[in-house]
Backbone as CSV, one residue per row, in Angstrom:
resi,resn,N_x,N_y,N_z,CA_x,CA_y,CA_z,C_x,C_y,C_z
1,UNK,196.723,93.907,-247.480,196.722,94.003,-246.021,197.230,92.683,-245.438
2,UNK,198.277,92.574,-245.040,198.581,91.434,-243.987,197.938,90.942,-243.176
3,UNK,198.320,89.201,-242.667,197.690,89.426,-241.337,197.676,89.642,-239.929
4,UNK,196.820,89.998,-239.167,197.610,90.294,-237.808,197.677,89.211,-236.689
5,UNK,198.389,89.935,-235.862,198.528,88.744,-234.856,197.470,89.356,-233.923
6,UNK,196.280,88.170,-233.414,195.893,88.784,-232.087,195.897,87.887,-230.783
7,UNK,195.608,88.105,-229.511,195.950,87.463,-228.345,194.620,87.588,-227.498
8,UNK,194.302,86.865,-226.294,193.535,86.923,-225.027,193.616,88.613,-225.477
9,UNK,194.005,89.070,-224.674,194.377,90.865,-224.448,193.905,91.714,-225.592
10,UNK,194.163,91.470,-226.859,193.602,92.570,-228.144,192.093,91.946,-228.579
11,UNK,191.840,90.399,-228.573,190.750,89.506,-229.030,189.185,90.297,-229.158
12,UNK,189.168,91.026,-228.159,188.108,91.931,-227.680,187.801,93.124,-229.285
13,UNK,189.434,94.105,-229.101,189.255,95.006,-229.920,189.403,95.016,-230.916
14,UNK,190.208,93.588,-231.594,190.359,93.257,-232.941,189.704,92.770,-233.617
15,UNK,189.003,91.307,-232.610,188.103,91.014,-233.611,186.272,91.336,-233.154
16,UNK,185.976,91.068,-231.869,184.350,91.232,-231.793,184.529,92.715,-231.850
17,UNK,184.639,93.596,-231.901,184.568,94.945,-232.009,185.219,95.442,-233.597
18,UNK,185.525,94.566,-234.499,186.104,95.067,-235.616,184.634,95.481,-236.280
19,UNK,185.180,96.122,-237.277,183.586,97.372,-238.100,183.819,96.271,-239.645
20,UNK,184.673,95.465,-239.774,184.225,94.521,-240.720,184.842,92.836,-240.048
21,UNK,184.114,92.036,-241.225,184.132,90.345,-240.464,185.892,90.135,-240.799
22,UNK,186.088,89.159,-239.378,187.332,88.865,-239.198,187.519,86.940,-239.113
23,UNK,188.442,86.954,-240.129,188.462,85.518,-240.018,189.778,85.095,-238.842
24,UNK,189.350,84.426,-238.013,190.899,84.506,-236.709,191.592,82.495,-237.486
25,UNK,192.435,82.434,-237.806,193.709,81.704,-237.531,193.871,81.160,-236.256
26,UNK,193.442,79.593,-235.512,193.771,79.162,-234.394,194.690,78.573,-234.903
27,UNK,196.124,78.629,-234.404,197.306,77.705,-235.088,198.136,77.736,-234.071
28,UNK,199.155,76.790,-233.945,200.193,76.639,-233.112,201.365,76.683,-233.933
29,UNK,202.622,76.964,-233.232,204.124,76.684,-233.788,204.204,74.965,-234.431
30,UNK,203.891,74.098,-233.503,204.275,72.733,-233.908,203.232,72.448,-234.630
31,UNK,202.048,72.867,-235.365,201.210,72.541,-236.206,201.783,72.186,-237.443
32,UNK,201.784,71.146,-238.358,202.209,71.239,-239.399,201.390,71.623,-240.968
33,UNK,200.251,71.066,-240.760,198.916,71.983,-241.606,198.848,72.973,-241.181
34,UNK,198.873,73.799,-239.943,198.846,75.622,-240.023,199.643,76.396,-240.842
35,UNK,201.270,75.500,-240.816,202.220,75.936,-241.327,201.770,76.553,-242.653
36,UNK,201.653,74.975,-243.284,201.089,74.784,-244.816,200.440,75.821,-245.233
37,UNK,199.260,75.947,-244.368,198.288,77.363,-244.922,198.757,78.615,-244.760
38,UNK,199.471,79.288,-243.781,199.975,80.407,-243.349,200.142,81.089,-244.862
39,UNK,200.714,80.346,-245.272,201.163,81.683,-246.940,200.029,81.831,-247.853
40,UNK,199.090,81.047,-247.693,197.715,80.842,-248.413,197.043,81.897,-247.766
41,UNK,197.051,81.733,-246.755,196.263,83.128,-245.817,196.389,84.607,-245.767
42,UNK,198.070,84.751,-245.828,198.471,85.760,-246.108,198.530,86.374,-247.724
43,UNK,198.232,85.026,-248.835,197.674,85.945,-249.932,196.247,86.437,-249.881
44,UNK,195.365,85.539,-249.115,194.282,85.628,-249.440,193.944,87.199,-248.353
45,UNK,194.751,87.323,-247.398,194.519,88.617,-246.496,195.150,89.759,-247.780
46,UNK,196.079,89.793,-248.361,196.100,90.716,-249.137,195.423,90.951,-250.625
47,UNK,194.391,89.998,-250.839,193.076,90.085,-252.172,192.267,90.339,-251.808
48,UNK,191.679,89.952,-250.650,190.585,90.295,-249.745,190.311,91.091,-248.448
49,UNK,191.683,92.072,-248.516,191.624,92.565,-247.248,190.876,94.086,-247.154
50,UNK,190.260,94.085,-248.334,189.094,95.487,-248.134,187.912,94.802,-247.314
51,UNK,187.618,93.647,-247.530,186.529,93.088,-247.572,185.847,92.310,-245.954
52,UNK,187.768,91.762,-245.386,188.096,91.271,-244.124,189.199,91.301,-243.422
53,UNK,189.145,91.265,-242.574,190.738,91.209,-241.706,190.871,89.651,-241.562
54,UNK,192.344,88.865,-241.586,192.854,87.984,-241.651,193.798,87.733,-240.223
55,UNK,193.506,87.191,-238.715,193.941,87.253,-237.846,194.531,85.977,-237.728
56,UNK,195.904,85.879,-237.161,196.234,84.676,-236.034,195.993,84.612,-234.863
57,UNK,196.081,83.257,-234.418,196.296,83.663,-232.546,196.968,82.173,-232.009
58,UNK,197.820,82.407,-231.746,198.155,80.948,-231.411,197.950,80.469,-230.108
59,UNK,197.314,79.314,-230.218,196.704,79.267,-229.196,197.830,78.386,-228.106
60,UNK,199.119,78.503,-228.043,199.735,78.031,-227.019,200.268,79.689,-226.379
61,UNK,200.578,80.101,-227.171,200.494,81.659,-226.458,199.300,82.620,-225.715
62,UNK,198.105,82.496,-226.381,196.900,82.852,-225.957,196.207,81.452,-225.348
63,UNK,195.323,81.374,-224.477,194.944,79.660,-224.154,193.263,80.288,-223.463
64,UNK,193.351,81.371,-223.392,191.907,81.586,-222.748,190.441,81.340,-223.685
65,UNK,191.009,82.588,-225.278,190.070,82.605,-225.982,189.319,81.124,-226.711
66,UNK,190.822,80.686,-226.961,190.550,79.322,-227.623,190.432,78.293,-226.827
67,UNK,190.362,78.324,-225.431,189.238,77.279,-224.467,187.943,77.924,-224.545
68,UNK,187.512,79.204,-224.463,186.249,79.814,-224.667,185.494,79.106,-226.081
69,UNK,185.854,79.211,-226.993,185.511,79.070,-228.157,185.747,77.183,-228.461
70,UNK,186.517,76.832,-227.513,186.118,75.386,-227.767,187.053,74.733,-228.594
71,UNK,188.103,75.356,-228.968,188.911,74.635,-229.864,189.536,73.559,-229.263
72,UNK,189.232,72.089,-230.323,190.197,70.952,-230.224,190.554,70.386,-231.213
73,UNK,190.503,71.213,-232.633,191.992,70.763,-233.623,192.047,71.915,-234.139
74,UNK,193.435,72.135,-234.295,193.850,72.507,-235.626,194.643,72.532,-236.479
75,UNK,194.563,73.492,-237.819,194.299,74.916,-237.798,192.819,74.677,-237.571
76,UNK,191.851,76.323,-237.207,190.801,76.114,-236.894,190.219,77.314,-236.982
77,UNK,189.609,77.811,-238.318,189.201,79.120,-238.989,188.055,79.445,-238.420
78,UNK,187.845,80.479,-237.990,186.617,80.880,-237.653,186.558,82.272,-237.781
79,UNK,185.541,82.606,-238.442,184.820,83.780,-239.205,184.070,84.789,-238.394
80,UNK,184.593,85.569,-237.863,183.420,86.745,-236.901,182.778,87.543,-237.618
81,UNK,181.370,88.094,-237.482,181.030,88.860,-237.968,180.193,89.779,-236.996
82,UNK,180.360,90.951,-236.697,179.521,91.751,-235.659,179.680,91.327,-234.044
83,UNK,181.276,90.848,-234.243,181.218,90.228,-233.255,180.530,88.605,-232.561
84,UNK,179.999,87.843,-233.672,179.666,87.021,-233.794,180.236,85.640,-234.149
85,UNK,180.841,84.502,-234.399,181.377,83.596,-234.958,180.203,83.038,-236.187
86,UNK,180.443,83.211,-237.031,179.621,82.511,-238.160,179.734,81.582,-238.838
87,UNK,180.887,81.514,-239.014,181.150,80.217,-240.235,182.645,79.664,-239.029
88,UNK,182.901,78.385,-239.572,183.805,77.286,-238.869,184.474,76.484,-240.391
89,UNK,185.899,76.725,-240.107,186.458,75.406,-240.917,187.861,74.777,-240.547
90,UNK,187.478,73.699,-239.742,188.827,73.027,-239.724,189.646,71.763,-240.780
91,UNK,190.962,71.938,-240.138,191.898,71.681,-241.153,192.532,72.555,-242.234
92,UNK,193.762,71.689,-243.162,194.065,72.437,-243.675,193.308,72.808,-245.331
93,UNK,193.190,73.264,-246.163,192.748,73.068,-247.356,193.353,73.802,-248.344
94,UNK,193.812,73.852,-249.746,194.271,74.772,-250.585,193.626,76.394,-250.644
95,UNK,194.872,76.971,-250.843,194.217,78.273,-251.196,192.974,78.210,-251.952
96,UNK,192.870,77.586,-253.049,191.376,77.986,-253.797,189.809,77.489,-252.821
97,UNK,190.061,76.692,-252.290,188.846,75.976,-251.208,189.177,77.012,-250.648
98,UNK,190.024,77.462,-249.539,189.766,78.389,-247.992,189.521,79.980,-248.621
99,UNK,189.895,80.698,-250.050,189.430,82.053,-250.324,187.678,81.174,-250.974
100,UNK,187.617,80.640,-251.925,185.957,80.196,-252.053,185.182,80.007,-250.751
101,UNK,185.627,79.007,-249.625,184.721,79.118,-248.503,184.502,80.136,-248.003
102,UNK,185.691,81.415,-247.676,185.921,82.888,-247.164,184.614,83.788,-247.998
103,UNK,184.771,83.760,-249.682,184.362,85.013,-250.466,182.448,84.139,-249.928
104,UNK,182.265,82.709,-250.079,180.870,82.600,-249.588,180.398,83.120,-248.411
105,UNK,181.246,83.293,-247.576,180.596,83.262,-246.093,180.748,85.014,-245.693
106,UNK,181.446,86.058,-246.366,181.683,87.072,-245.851,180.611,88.015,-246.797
C-alpha cells in the first residue's frame, strides 16, 4: 500500500476517522531529511500497510493542521490512533529505527 497524500480538507477523513492507526508525514518540498526518508516510508507503507496507513501532508501546502498540532521541525512523524496522536518522532532516522519505532507503537 503506498502512501497517501493528505491536506487541511481530507485530515478529518483520513486520518482521525481512519478504522486503523495512521502515521501522517509533516514534510516540506525544501526539507532535505524529509527527502531522505520519503523512500524509507514508502517501503515501510508497503510491509506494513495491513497494519497502518502511511500519510504525507506538507505542511507549506496545508498550514492549518500543522499549526494545530504544533509543528516546529521537520520531518515530524506522528502516529494517530482512534483519532488520537500517540506516539511523536522528529527528524530524520534510517529505515530500520523509523519501521522498529512504527511496529512498537502500533
Amino acid at each position: 500500500m503506498a502512501t497517501i497524500n493528505v491536506t487541511d480538507a481530507s485530515f478529518e477523513s483520513d486520518v482521525l476517522k481512519s478504522d486503523k492507526p495512521v502515521l501522517v508525514d509533516f514534510w516540506a518540498e525544501w526539507c532535505g531529511p524529509c527527502k531522505m526518508i520519503a523512500p524509507a516510508l514508502e517501503e515501510i507503507s508497503e510491509e506494513l500497510g495491513e497494519q497502518v496507513t502511511i500519510a504525507k501532508m506538507d505542511i507549506m501546502e496545508s498550514t492549518q493542521v500543522p499549526g494545530e498540532m504544533g509543528v516546529q521541525s521537520i520531518p515530524l512523524m506522528v502516529l494517530f490512533k482512534d483519532g488520537q496522536p500517540v506516539a511523536r518522532k522528529v527528524g530524520a532516522a534510517p529505515k530500520s529505527q523509523l519501521k522498529d519505532w512504527l511496529e512498537s507503537e502500533i
